[in-house]
C-alpha positions as CSV (number, residue, x, y, z in Angstrom):
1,X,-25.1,-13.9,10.3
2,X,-21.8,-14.3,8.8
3,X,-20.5,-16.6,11.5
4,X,-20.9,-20.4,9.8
5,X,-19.3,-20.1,6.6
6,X,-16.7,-17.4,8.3
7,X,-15.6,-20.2,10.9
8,X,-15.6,-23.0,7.6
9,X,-13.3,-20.6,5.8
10,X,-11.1,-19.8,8.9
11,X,-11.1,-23.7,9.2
12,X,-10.3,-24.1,5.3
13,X,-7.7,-22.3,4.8
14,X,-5.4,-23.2,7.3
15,X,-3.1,-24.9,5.6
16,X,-2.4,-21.8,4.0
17,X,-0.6,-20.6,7.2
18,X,-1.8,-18.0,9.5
19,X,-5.8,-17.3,9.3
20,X,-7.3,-14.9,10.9
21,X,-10.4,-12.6,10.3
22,X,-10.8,-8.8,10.9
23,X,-14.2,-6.7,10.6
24,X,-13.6,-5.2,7.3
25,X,-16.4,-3.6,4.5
26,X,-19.4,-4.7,7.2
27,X,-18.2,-8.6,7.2
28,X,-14.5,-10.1,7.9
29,X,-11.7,-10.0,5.7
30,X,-9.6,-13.3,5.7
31,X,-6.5,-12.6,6.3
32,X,-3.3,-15.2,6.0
33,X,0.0,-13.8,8.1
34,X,-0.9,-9.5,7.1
35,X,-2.4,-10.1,3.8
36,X,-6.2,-10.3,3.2
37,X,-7.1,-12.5,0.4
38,X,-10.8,-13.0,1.0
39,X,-14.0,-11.5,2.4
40,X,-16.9,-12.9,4.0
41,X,-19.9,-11.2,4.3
42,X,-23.7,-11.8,4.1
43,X,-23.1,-15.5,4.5
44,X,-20.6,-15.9,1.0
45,X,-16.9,-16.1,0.9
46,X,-16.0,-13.2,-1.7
47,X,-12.2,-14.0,-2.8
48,X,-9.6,-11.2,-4.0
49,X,-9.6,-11.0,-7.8
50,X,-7.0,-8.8,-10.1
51,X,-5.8,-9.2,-13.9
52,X,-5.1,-13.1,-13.3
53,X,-8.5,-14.3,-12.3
54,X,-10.6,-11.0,-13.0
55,X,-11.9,-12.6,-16.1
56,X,-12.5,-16.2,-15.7
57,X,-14.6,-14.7,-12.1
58,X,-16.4,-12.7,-14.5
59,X,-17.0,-15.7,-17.1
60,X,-18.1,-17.6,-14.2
61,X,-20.8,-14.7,-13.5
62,X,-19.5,-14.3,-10.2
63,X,-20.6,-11.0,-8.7
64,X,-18.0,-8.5,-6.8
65,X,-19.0,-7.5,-3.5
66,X,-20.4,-4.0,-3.3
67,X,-21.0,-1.3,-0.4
68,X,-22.1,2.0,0.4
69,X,-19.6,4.6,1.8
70,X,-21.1,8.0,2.4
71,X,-24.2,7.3,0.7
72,X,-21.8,5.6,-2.6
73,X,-21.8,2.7,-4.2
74,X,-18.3,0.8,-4.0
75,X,-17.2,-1.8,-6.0
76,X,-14.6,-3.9,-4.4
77,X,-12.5,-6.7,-5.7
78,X,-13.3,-9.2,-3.8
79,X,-15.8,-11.7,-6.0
80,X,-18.4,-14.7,-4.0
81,X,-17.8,-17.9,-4.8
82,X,-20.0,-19.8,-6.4
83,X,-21.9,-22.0,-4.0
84,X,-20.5,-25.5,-5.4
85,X,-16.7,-24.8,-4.7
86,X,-17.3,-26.0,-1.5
87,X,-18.1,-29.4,-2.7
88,X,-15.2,-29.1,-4.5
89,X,-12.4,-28.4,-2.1
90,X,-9.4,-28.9,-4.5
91,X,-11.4,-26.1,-6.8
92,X,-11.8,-23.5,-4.3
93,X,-8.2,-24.0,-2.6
94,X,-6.6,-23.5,-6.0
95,X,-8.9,-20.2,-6.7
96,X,-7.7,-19.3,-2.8
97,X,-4.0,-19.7,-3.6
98,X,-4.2,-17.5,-6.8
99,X,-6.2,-15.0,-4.9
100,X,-3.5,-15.1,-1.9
101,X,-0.9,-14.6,-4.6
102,X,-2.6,-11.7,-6.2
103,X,-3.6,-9.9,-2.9
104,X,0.5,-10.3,-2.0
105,X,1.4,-9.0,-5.3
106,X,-0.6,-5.8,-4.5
107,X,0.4,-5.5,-1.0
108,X,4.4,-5.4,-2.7
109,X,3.8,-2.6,-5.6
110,X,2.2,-0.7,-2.9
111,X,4.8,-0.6,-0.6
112,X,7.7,-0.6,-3.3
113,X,5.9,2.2,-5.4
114,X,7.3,5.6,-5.5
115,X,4.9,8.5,-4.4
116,X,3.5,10.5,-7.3
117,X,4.4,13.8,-5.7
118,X,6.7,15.3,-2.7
119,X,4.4,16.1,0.0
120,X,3.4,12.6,0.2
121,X,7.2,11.7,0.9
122,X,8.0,10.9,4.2
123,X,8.8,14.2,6.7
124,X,7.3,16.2,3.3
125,X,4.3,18.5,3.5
126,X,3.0,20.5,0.6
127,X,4.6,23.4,1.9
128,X,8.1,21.9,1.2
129,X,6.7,21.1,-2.2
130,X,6.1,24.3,-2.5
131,X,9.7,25.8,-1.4
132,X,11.3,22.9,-3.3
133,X,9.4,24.0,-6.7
134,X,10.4,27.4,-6.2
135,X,14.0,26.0,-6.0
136,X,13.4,24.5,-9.7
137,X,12.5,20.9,-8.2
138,X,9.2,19.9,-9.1
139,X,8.9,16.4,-9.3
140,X,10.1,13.5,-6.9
141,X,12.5,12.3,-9.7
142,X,14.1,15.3,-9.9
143,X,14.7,15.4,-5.8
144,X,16.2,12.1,-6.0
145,X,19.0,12.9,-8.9
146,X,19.6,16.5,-7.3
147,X,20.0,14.9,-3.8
148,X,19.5,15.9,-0.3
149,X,22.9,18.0,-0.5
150,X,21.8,19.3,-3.9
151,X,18.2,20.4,-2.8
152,X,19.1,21.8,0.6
153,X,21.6,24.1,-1.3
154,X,18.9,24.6,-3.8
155,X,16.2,26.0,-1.5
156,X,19.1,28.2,0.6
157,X,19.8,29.9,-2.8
158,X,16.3,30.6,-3.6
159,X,15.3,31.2,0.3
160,X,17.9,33.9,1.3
161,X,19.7,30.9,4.0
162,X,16.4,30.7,6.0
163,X,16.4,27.1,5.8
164,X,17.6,25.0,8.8
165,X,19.4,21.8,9.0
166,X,16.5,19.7,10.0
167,X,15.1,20.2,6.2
168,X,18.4,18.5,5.5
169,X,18.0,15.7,7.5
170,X,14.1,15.7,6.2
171,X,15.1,15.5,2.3
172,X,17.4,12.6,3.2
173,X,15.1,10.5,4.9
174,X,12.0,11.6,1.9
175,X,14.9,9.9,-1.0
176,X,15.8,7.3,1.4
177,X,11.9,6.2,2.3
178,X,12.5,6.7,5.9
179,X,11.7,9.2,9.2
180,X,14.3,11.9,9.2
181,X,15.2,11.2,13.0
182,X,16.6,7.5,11.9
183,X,19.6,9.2,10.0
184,X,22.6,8.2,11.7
185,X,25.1,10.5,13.2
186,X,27.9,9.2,10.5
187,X,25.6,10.0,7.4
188,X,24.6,13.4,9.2
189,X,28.0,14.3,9.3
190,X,28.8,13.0,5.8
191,X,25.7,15.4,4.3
192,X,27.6,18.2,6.2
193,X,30.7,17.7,4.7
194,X,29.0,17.7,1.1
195,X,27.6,20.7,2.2
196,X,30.2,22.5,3.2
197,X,32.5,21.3,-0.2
């Protein structure tokens, strides 16, 4: 059904660099290199919209795509184009680019922002969350200026010493954004001489 206009846009956009498609929201997401900037389903190309171009889509009475998940509606924010933009290739390349600029934008903030709360740090759960609050450390900011050091001696104090070197290794890698097990040997033993200070 969705397979003329998805091979046109595939075919479109390739100056863009690398197009592909993946099934995505029951149609194909157009993706260039990892970042989807479009959708096509039911036979329309839907393009990514956010505070840019949300408006003037919306002035142009273009309609954002909409599914069901779980028996709920879903609003996404992915708009169709109107029918004439492909007469008009210079107009619907220019909407593409902003589209592809916004959809990178996203993809950045999401991978630059900091999680809200601990457990969803990396090597976190909410039970550390848990021990961590006890220790007087409740928020993600406050892990980061107390430090790994800092915390691990925190939660000894208020854990009777029951707390193993791993969770040391753990707190690193959550303030550092990374697995615990990636922590070299040098900056293992340079926690463990902060510890023992």
């Amino acid at each position: 059904m969705d397979k003329p206009t998805l091979k046109n846009t595939l075919k479109f956009f390739e100056s863009l660099g690398k197009i592909k498609s993946r099934s995505m929201f029951g149609g194909f997401g157009i993706f260039c290199n990892d970042t989807m900037f479009g959708l096509v389903v039911h036979d329309q190309l839907h393009l990514r919209a956010g505070q840019q171009n949300e408006v003037e889509f919306i002035k142009l009475q273009m309609q954002p795509y909409e599914y069901k998940k779980r028996g709920f509606p879903v609003v996404t924010k992915y708009y169709a184009i109107p029918e004439m933009w492909w007469e008009q290739p210079e107009v619907l390349m220019a909407h593409a680019v902003k589209a592809l600029d916004i959809a990178r934008e996203d993809q950045h903030e999401k991978k630059t922002a900091v999680p809200a709360r601990i457990k969803d740090l990396p090597n976190l759960r909410l039970a550390t969350e848990r021990m961590l609050k006890k220790a007087g450390i409740g928020s993600v900011q406050e892990l980061q200026d107390t430090g790994s050091v800092g915390a691990f001696q925190a939660l000894q104090r208020s854990h009777n010493d029951a707390v193993s070197l791993e969770m040391l290794w753990a707190l690193e890698g959550a303030i550092e954004g990374k697995h615990w097990s990636v922590i070299t040997p040098a900056r293992r033993d340079e926690l463990l001489q902060h510890l023992d200070q």
